[in-house]
C-alpha positions, -999 to 999 in steps of 0.1 A, spaced: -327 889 -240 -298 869 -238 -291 839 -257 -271 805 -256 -263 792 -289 -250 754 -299 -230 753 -333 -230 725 -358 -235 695 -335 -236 665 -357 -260 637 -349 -263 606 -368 -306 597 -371 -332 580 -400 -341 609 -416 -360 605 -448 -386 595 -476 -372 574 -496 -369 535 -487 -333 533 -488 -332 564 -462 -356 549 -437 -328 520 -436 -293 539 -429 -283 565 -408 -275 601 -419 -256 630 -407 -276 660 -394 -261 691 -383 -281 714 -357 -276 752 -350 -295 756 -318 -304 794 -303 -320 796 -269 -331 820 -245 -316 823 -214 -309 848 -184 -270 854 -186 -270 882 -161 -281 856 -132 -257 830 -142 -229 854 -143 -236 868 -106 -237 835 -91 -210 818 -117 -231 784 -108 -240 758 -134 -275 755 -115 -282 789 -129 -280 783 -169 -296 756 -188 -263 741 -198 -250 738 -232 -240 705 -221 -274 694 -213 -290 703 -237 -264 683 -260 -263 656 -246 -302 657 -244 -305 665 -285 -277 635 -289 -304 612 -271 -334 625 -288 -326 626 -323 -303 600 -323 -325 576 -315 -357 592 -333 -371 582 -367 -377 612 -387 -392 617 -424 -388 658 -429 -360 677 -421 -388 697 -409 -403 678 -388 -374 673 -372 -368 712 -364 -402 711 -350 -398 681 -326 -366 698 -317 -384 733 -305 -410 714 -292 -383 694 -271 -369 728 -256 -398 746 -247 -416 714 -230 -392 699 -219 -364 725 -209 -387 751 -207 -369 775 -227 -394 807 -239 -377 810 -272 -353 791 -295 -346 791 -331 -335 757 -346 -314 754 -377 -311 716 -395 -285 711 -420 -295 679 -440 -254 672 -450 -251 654 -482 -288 657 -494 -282 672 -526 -255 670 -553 -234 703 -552 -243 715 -524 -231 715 -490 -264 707 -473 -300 716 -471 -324 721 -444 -346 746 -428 -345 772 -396 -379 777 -377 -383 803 -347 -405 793 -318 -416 816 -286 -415 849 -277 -382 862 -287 -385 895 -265 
């Protein structure tokens, strides 16, 4: 299986629990893995062919950015939800990086795995 991958795109989205999180924005960085047939891409070298990185940024930039979301979790979920219904990708593995959530540490978040990864 081949596999497109997104790297640390940085949206700005309500994420949170606490009152004074539900009112500002915070930074989120996503790791995005999807599956995708390379080979047939690469034969025709069309953009028709892939499910575009660019797309499916832009996409996420919409979707989150304008979402309301209390877990970090919930948040990876809507996301794999998002690619499989609406991209129809068959397997994608989300990574959210909550930047800022906790003193001393870079970030916290979770990384889910949804689909048939074969």
């Amino acid at each position: 299986m081949d596999r497109i991958f997104i790297e640390g795109l940085r949206i700005e989205t309500i994420i949170g629990v606490f009152d004074w999180e539900r009112q500002v924005k915070q930074t989120v960085s996503i790791d995005l893995e999807y599956a995708a047939d390379c080979a047939h891409a690469a034969r025709s070298d069309q953009l028709e062919d892939t499910l575009s990185y660019k797309r499916v940024a832009k996409r996420l930039l919409e979707f989150v950015g304008e979402g309301r979301f209390g877990l970090v979790e919930t948040l990876a979920e809507q996301v794999a939800k998002l690619m499989r219904d609406e991209l129809g990708v068959g397997w994608v593995r989300v990574r959210i990086n909550k930047e800022g959530a906790l003193r001393g540490a870079r970030g916290v978040g979770v990384m889910i795995e949804r689909g048939d990864g074969d």
